[in-house]
LUMZAFI-864631 format. One record per residue: residue number from 1; x, y, z of N, C-alpha, C in turn. Coordinates in Angstrom, 3 decimals. Example, Ala and Ser with C-alpha at 12.3 -4.5 7.8 and 13.67 -1.06 7.14 Angstrom:
LUMZAFI-864631
 rotor      npx      npy      npz     capx     capy     capz      cpx      cpy      cpz
     1   13.190   -5.690    7.800   12.300   -4.500    7.800   13.200   -3.300    7.800
     2   12.850   -2.250    7.080   13.670   -1.060    7.140   12.900    0.030    7.870
//
This chain:
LUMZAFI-864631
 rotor      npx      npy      npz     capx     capy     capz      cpx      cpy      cpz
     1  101.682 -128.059   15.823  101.293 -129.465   15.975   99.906 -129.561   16.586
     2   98.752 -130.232   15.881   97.713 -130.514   16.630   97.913 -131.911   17.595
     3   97.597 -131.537   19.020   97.670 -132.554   19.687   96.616 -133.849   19.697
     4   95.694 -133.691   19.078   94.822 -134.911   18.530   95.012 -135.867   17.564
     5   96.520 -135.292   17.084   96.676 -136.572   15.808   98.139 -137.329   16.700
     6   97.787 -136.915   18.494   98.464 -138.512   18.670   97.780 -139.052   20.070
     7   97.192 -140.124   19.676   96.035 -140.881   20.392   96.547 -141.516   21.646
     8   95.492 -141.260   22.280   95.770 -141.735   23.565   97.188 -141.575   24.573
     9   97.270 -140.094   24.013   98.288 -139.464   24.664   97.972 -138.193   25.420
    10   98.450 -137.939   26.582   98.238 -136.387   27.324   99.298 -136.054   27.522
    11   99.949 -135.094   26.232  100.946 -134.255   26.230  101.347 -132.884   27.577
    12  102.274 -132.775   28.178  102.175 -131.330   29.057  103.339 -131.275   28.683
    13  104.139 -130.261   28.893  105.512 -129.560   28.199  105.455 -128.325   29.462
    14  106.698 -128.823   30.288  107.655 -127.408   31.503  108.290 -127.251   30.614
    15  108.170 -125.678   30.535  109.180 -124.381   30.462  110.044 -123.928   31.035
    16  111.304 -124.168   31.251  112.004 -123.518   32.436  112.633 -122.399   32.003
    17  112.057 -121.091   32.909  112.420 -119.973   32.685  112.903 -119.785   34.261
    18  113.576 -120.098   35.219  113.709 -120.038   36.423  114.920 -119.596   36.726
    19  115.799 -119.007   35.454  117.416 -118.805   35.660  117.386 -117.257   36.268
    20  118.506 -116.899   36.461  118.696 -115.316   37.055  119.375 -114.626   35.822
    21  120.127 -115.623   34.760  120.995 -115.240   33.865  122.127 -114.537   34.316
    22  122.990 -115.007   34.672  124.097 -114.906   35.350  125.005 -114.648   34.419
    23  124.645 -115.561   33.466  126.503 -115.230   32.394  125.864 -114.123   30.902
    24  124.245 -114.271   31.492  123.550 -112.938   29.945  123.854 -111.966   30.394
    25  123.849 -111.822   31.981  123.836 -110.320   32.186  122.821 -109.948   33.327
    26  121.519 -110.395   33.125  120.300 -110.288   33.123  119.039 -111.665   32.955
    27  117.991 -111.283   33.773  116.518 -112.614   33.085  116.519 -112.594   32.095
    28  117.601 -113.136   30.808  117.383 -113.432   29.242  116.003 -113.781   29.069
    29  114.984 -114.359   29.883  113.754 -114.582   29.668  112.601 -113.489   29.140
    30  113.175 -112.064   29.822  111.778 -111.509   29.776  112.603 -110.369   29.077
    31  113.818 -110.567   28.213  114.160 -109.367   26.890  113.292 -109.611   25.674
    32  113.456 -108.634   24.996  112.435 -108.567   24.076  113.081 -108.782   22.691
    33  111.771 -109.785   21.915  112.795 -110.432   20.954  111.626 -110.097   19.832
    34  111.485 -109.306   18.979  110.661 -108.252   18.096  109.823 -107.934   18.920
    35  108.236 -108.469   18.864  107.222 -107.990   19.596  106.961 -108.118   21.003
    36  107.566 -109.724   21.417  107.323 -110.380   22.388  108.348 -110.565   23.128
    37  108.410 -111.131   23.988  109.527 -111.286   24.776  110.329 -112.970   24.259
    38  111.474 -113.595   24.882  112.006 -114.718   24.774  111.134 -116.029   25.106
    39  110.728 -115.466   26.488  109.676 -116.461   27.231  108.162 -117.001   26.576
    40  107.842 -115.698   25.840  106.534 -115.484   25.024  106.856 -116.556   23.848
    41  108.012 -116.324   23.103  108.380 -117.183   22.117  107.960 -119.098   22.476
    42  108.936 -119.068   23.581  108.791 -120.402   24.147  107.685 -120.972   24.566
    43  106.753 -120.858   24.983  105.906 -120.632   25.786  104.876 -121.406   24.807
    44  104.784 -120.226   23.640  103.669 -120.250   22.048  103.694 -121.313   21.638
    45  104.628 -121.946   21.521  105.291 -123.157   20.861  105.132 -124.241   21.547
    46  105.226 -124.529   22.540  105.142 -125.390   23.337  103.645 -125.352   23.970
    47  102.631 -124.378   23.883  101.101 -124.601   24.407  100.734 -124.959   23.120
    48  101.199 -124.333   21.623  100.402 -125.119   20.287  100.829 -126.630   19.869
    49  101.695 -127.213   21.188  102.083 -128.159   21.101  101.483 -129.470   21.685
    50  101.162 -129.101   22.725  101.002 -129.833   23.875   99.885 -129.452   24.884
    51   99.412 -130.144   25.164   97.808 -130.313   25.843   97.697 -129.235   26.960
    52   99.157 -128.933   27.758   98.983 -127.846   28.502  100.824 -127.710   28.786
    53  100.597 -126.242   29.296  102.005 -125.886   29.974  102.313 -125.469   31.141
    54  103.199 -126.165   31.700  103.327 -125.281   33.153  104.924 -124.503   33.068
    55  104.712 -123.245   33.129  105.704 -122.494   33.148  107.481 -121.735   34.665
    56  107.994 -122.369   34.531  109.035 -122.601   36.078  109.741 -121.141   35.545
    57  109.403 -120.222   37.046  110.058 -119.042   36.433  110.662 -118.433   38.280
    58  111.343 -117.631   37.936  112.387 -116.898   39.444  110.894 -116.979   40.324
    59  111.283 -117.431   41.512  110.272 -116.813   42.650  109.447 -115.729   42.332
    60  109.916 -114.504   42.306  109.490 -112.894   42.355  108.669 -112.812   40.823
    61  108.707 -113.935   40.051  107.959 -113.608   38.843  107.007 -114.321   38.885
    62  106.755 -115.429   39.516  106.193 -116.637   39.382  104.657 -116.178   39.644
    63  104.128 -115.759   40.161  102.444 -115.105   40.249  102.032 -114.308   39.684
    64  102.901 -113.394   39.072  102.619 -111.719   38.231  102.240 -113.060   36.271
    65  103.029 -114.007   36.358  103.066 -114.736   35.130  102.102 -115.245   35.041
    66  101.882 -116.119   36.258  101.056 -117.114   35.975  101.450 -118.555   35.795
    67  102.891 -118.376   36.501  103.557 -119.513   36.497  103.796 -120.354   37.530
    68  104.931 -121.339   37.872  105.201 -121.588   39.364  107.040 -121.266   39.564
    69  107.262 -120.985   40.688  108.506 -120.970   41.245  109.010 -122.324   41.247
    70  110.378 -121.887   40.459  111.926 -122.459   40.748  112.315 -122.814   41.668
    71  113.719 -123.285   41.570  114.436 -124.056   42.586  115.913 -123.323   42.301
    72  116.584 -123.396   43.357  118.109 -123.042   42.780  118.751 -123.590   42.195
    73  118.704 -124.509   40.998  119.077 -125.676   40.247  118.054 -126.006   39.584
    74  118.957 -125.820   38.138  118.035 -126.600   37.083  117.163 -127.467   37.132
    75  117.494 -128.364   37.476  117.211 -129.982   38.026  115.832 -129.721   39.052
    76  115.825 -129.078   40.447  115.624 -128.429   40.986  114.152 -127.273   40.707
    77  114.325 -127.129   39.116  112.889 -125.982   39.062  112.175 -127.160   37.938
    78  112.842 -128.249   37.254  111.891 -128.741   36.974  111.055 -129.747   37.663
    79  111.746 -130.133   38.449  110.756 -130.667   40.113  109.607 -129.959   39.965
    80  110.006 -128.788   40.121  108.336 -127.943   40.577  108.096 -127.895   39.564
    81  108.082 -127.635   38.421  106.950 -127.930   37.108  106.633 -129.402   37.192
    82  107.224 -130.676   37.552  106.312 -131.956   37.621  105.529 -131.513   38.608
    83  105.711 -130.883   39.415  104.631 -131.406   41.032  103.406 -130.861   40.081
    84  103.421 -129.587   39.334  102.072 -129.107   38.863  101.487 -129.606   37.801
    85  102.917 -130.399   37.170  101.892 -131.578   35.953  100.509 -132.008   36.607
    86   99.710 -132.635   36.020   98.408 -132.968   35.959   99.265 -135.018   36.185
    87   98.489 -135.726   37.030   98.948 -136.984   37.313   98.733 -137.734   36.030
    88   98.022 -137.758   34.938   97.391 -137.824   34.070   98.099 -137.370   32.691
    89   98.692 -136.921   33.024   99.759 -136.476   31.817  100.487 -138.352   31.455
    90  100.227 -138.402   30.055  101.550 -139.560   29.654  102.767 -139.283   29.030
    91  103.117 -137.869   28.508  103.979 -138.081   28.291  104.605 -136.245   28.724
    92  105.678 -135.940   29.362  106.373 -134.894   29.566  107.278 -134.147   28.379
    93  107.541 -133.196   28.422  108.162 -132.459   27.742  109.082 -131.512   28.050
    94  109.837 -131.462   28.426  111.010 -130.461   29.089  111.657 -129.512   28.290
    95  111.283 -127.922   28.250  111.969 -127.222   26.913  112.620 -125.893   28.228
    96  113.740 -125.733   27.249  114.817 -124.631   27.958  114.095 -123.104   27.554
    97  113.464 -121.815   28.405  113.011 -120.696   27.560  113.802 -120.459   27.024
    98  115.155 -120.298   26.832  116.274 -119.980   26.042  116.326 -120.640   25.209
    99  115.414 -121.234   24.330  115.686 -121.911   23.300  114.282 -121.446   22.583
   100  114.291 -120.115   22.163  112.946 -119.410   21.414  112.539 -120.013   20.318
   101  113.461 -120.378   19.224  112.866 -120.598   17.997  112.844 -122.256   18.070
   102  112.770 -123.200   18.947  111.988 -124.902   18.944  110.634 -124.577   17.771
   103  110.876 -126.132   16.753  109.730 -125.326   16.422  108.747 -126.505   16.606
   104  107.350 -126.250   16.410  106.340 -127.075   16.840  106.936 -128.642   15.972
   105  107.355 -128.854   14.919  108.413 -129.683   14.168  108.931 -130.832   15.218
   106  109.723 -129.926   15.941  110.505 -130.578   16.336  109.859 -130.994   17.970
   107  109.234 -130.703   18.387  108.026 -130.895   19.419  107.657 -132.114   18.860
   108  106.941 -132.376   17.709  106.268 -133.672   17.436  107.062 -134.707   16.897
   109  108.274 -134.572   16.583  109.354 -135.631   16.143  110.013 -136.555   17.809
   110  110.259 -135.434   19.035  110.364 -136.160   20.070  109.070 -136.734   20.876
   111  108.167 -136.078   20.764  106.909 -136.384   21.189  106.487 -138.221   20.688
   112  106.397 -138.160   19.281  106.569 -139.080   18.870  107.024 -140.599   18.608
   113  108.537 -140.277   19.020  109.301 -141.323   19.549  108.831 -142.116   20.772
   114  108.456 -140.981   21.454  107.857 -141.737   23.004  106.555 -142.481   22.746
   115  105.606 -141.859   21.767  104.499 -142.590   21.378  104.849 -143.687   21.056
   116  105.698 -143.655   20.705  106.083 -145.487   19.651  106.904 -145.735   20.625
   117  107.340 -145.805   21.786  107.836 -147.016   22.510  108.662 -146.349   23.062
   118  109.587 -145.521   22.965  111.194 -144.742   23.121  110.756 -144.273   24.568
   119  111.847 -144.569   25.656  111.391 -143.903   27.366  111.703 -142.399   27.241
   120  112.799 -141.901   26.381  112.757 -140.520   25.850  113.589 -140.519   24.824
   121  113.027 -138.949   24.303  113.723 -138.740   23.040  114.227 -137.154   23.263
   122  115.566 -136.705   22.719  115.850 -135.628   22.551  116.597 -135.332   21.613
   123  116.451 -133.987   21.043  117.025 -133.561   19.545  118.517 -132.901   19.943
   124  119.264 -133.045   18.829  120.707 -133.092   19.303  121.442 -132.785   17.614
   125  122.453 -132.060   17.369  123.461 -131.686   16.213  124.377 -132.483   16.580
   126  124.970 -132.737   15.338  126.301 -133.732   14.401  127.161 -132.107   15.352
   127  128.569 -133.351   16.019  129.628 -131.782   16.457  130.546 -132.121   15.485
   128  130.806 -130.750   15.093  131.328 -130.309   13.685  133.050 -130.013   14.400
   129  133.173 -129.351   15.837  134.739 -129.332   16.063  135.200 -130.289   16.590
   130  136.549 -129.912   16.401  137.285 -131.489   17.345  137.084 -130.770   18.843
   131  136.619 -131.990   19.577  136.434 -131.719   20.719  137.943 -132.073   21.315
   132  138.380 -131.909   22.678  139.541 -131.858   23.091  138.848 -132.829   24.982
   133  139.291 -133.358   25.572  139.260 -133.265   27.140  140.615 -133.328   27.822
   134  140.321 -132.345   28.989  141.173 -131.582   29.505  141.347 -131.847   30.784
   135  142.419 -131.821   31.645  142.583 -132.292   33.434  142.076 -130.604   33.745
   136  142.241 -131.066   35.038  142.130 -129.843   35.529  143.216 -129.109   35.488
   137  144.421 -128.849   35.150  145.515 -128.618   34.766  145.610 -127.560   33.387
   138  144.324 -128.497   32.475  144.136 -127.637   31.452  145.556 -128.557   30.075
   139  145.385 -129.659   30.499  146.150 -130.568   29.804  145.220 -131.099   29.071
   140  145.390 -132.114   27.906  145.359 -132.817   27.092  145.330 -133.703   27.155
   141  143.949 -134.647   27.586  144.096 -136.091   28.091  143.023 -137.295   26.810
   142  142.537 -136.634   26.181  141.474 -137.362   25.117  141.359 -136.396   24.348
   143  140.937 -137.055   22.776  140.349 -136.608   21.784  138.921 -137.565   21.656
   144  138.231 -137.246   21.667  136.762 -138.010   21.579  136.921 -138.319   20.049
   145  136.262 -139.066   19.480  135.772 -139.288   18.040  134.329 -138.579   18.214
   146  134.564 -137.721   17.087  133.437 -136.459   16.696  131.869 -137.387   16.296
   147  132.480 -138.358   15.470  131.513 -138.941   15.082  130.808 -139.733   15.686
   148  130.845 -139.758   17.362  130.220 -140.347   17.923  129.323 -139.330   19.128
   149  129.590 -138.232   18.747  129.395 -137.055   19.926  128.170 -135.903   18.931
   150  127.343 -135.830   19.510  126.136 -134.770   19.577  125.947 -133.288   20.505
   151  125.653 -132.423   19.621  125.077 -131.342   20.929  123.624 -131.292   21.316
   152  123.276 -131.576   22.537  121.918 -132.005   22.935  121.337 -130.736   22.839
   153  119.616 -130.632   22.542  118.674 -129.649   22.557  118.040 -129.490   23.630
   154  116.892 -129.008   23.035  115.241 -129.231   24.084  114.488 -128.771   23.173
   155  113.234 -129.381   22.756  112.780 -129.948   24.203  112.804 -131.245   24.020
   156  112.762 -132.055   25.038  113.087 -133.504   25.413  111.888 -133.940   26.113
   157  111.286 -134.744   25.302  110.016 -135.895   25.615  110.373 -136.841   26.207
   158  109.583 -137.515   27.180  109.864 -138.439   28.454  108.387 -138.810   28.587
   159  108.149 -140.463   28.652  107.360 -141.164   29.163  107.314 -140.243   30.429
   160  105.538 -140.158   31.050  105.860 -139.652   32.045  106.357 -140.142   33.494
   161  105.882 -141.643   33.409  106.144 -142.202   34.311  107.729 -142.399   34.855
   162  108.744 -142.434   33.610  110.212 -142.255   33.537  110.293 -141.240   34.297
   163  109.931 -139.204   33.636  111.043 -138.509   34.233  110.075 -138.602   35.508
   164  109.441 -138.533   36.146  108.820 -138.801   37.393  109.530 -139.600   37.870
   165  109.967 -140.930   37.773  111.011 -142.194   38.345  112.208 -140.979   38.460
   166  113.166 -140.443   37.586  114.223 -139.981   37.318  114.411 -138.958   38.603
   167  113.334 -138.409   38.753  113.608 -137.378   39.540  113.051 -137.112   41.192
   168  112.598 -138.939   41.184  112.251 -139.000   42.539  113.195 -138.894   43.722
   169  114.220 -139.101   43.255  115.509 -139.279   44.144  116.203 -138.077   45.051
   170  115.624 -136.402   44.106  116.550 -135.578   43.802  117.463 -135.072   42.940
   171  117.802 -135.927   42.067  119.439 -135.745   41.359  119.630 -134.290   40.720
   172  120.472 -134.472   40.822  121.373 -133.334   39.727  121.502 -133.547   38.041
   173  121.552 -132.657   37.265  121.792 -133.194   36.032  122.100 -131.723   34.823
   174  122.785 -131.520   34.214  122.639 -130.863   32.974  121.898 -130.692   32.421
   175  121.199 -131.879   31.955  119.549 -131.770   31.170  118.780 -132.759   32.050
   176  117.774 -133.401   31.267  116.597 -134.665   32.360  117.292 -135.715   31.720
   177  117.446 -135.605   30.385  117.948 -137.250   29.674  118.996 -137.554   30.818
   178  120.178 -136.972   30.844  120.906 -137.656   31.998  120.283 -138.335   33.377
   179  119.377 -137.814   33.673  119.112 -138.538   35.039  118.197 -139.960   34.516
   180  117.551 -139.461   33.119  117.071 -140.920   32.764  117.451 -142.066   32.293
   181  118.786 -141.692   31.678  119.661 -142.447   31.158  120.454 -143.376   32.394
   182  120.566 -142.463   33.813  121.154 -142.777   34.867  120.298 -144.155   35.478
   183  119.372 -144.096   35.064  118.398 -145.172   35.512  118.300 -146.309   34.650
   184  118.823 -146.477   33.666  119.164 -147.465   32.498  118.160 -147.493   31.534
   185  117.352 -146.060   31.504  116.765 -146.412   30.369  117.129 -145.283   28.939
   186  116.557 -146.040   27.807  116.974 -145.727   26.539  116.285 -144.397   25.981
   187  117.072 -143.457   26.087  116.985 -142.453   25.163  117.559 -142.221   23.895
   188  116.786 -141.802   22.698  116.470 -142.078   21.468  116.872 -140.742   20.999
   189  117.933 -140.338   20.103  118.069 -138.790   19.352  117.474 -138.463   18.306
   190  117.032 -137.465   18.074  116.267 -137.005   17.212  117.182 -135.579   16.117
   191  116.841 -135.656   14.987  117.593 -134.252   14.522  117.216 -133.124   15.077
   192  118.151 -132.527   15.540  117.850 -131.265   15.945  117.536 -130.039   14.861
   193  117.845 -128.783   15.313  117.459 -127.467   14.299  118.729 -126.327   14.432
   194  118.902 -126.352   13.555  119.993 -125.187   13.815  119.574 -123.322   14.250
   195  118.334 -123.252   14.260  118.007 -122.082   15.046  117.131 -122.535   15.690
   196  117.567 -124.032   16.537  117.366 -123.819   17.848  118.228 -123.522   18.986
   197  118.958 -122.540   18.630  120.071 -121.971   19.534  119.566 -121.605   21.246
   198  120.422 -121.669   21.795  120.509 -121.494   23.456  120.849 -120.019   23.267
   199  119.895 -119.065   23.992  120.559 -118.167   24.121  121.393 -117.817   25.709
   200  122.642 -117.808   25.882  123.519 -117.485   26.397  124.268 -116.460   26.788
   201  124.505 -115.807   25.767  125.351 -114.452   25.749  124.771 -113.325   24.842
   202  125.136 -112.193   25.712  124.327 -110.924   24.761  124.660 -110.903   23.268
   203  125.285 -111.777   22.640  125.396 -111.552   21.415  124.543 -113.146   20.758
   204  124.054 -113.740   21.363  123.113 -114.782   20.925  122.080 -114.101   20.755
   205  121.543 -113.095   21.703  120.522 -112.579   21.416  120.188 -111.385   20.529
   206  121.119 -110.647   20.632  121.382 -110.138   18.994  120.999 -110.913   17.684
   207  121.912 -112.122   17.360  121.393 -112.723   16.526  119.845 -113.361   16.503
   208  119.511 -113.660   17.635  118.061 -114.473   17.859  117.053 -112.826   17.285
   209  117.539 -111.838   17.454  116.572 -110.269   17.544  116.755 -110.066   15.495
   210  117.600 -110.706   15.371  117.602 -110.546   13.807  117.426 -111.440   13.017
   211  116.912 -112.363   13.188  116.527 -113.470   12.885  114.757 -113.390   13.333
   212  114.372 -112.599   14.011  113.093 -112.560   14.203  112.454 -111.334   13.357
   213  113.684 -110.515   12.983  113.307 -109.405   11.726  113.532 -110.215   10.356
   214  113.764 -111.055   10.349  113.514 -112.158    9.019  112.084 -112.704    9.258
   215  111.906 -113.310   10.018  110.332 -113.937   10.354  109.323 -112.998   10.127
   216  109.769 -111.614   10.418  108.586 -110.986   10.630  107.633 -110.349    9.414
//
């Protein structure tokens, strides 16, 4: 995406690479996914995207990168990628490093939305199983209607002045849309990508490592 064909906008896009990877094993960030690493992937995509990047990575990595230090919470390390936004930024961008193959595509489809009016936008899949909700018991208390339920992505574009509001408080959240949504404003879905997979488990990244021997 060239960032000049959207006017009077100052794109920045956080990276959050700040996890320990707890359920990969390992920093899923800095395995190697053909040439480059996971982080490298993310990273590419999101600087040919967007006017600049600030990258949220573990403490102990954060200067050897060139990045800034995390927080112990999601929520938490993208704090510190706003503090290093530029005040001047209009519109934010929030992308998961575990999500290597975003493609510049889909960068300018949420980007976009916010240009035209939307307080944020994030890309999200049609859920294909029946979802179930459960007590803590592990009972059977709802069936959702599928057709009203999405699996959310990243990266997720935000007026900047929004996730800045969103996250003045502190909060907690799964992704940022929740804390912006928490504030009553309207977030807008976008189609997502089907290899924009989360990588999670050592066998996501398997597939993400063979899927980059197709690209290559």
């Amino acid at each position: 995406m060239n960032v000049t064909t959207v006017p009077n906008e100052n794109v920045w896009t956080i990276v959050v690479a700040a996890g320990s990877g707890a359920r990969f094993g390992g920093p899923k960030q800095f395995s190697m996914l053909g040439d480059r690493r996971v982080l490298d992937w993310s990273v590419e995509t999101a600087g040919s995207s967007s006017n600049g990047v600030v990258v949220v990575l573990p403490a102990a990595d954060a200067e050897r990168e060139g990045g800034v230090a995390g927080g112990e919470t999601r929520s938490e390390s993208v704090r510190c990628g706003l503090a290093a936004v530029p005040a001047e930024a209009t519109i934010i961008c929030v992308h998961d490093a575990a999500r290597p193959f975003a493609s510049a595509h889909l960068y300018r489809e949420v980007i976009m939305q916010v240009h035209a009016g939307a307080e944020g936008a994030i890309p999200a899949l049609p859920v294909t199983d029946t979802i179930k909700q459960v007590n803590s018991q592990n009972i059977v208390i709802a069936t959702p209607d599928r057709s009203s339920l999405v699996a959310v992505q990243t990266p997720q574009a935000f007026r900047a002045s929004v996730l800045r509001s969103a996250h003045a408080s502190s909060p907690e959240g799964t992704d940022d849309a929740t804390l912006v949504e928490a504030m009553g404003k309207q977030v807008v879905v976008v189609a997502g990508e089907v290899m924009n997979r989360k990588l999670t488990a050592p066998e996501d990244l398997e597939w993400a490592r063979a899927m980059a021997r197709t690209e290559a």
